[in-house]
C-alpha positions in Angstrom: 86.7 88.1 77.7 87.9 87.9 81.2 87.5 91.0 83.5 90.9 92.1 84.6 91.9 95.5 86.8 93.4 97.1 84.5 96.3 98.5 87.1 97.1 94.3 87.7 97.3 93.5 83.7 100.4 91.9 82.8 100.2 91.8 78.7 101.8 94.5 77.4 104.8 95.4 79.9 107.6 94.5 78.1 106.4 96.6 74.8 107.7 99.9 74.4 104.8 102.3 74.1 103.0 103.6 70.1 104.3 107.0 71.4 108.3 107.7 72.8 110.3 110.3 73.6 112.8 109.1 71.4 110.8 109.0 68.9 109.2 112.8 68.9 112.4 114.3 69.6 114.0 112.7 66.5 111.0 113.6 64.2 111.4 117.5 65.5 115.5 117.0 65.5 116.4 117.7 68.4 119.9 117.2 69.8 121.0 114.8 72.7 123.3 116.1 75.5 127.1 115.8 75.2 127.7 112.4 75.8 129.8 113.7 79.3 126.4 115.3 80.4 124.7 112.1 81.4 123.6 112.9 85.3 120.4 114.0 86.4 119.2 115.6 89.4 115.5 116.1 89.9 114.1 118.5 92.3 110.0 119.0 92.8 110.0 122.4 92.9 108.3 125.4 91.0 110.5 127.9 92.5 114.5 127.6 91.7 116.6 129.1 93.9 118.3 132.0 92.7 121.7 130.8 93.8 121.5 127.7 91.6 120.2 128.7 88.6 123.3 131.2 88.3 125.2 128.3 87.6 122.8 127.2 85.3 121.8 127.6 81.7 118.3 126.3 80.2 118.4 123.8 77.7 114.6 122.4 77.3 111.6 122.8 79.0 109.3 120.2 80.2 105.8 120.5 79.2 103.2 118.6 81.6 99.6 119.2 81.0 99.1 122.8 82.6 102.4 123.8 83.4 105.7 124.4 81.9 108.6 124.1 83.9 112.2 124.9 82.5 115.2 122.4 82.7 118.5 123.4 83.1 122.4 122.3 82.2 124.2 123.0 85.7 127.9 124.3 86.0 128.5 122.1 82.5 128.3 119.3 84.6 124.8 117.7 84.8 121.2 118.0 84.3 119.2 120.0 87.1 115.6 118.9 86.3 112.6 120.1 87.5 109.3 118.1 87.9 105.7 118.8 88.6 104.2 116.9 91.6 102.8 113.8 90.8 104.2 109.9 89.7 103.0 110.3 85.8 104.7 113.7 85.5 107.9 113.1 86.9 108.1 109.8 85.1 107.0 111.4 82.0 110.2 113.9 82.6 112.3 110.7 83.0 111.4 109.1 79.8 112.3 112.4 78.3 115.2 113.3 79.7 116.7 109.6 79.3 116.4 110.3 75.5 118.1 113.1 76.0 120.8 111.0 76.8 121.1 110.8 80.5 121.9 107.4 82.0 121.9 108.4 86.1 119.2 110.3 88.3 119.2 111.3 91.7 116.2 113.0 93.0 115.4 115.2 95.9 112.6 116.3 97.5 110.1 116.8 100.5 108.1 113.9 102.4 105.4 113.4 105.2 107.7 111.9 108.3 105.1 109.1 109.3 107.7 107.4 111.1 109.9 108.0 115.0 112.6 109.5 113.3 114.2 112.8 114.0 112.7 115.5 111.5 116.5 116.8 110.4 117.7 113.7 109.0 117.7 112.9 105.8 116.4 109.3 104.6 118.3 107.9 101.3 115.6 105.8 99.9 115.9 102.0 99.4 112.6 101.1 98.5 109.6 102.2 97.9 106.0 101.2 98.2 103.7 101.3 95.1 100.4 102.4 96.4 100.2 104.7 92.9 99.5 103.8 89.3 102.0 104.3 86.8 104.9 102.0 88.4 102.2 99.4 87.2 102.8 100.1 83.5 106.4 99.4 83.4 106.9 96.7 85.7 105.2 93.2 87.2 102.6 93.7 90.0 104.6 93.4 93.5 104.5 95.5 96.8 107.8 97.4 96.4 110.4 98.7 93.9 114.4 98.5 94.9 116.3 101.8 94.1 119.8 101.3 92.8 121.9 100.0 95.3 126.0 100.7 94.1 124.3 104.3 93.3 123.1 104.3 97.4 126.5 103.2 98.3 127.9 105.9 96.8 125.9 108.7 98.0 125.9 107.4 101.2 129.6 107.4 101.4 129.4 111.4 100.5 126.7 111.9 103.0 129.0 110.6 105.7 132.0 112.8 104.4 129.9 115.9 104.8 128.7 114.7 108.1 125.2 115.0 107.1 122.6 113.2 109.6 120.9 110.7 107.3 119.1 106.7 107.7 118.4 104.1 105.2 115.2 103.6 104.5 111.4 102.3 102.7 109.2 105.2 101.6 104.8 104.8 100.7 105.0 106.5 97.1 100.8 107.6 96.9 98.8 109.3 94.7 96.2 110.4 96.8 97.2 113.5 99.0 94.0 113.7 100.7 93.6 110.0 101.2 96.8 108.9 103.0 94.1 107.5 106.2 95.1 106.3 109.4 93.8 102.7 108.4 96.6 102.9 105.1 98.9 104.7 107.2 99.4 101.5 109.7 99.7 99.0 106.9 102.3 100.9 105.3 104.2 101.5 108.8 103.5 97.9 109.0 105.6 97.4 105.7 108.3 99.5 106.7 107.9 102.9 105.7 109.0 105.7 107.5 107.9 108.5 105.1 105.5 109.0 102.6 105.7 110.7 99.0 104.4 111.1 95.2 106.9 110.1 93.0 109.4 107.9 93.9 107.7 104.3 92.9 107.0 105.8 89.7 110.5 107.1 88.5 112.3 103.9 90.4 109.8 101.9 88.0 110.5 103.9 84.9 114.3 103.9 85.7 114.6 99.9 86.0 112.4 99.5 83.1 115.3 101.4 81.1 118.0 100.0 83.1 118.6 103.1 84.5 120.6 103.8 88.2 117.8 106.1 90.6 118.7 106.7 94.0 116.5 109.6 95.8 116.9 111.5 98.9 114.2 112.6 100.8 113.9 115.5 103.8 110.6 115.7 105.9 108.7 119.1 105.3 105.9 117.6 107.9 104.6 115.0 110.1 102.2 112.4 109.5 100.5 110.7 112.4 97.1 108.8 113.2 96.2 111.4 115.7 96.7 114.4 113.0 99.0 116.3 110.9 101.6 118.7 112.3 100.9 121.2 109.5 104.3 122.1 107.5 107.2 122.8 109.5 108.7 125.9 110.0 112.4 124.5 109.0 111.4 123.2 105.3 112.7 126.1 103.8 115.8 125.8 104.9 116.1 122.2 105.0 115.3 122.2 101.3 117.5 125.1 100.5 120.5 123.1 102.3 119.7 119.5 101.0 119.6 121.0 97.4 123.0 122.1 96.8 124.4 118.8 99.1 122.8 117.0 96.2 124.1 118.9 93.0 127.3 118.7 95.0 127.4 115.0 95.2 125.9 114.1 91.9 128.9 116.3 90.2 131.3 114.3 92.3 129.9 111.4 91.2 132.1 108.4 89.2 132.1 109.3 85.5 129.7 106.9 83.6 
């Protein structure tokens, strides 16, 4: 038998998996969303903010290895989800929120800037680089994965009508936090990226595999440069606190689907 990588296998890719999240929750009976529930907003964070979970009500909770994060309807509108850091995780949450019945996600969360950008804009993602592993499962071998473009157009006009500060752009989607090396970091300049990330590849992957819209906005929590790191900056807090609720707004605003 030939000796393949395993990540670079082909066979397989098109087969849906011995275990689904359809699957388990039909055998335990539980219920899909309304059918006008069918947004998703993801946010990578293990702290929701006060303000937004008053609008909110729980309706599952996600359960990832060693932690269990709760997952929440949002003003009877859409889905505020809540991953764990990490590709598999928050594509694991995908798969099991699409069987709740959700057909749209946006996600938001924090990046390394490794670009010459100005640190308060936002970049709305248009593709990102698979340097991570489970992308690999759900789609063909290839250097980047396209988020949903009529979704981009559409957040982008909203981004403009709140005057937000904002570019287009290629994120580097890694797993290794510690091994994002100055060597890597060129190549992936090289390739366009201006920031770099652990999820995006992965859920773009999962969410094409499905046929599913994903269009993810990013804010930069730090700086990532050959000569060093800038250590978090001090206006993440706030950044994140702002982008947040610009996001729920938009995805509620949204075209019905």
């Amino acid at each position: 038998m030939e000796n393949k990588i395993p990540i670079l296998e082909r066979e397989g890719l098109n087969e849906e998996g011995i275990i689904t999240a359809k699957e388990m929750f039909e055998s335990r009976g539980i219920s899909k969303l309304a059918t006008d529930i069918n947004t998703a907003v993801i946010f990578f964070d293990n702290n929701p903010s006060e303000e937004i979970l008053k609008d909110s009500k729980e309706f599952f909770s996600f359960v990832a290895a060693s932690s269990v994060l709760k997952q929440y309807i949002y003003k009877e509108k859409i889905v505020l989800a809540y991953s764990p850091l990490g590709g598999p995780a928050a594509g694991g949450l995908v798969e099991e929120l699409i069987a709740f019945g959700v057909k749209r996600f946006i996600a938001c969360g924090s990046s390394g800037l490794i670009s010459d950008f100005p640190t308060d804009h936002f970049l709305l993602v248009t593709k990102a680089i698979r340097d991570e592993g489970l992308s690999y499962h759900y789609l063909e071998p290839s250097v980047f994965v396209d988020l949903d473009y009529n979704l981009n157009q559409e957040i982008e006009s909203k981004l403009k009508g709140k005057n937000l500060k904002y570019i287009e752009g290629i994120t580097w989607t890694t797993d290794a936090f510690y091994k994002e090396t100055a060597k890597r970091m060129m190549i992936r300049k090289n390739q366009g990226a201006v920031a770099v990330e652990m999820e995006c590849a992965s859920i773009a992957a999962v969410c094409k595999f499905r046929n599913i819209p994903f269009s993810q906005i990013l804010y930069f929590s730090d700086i990532v440069k050959q000569e060093g790191w800038s250590s978090f900056l001090d206006s993440r807090a706030s950044i994140k606190e702002m982008i947040n609720k610009v996001v729920l707004d938009i995805a509620c605003d949204l075209k019905k689907i």
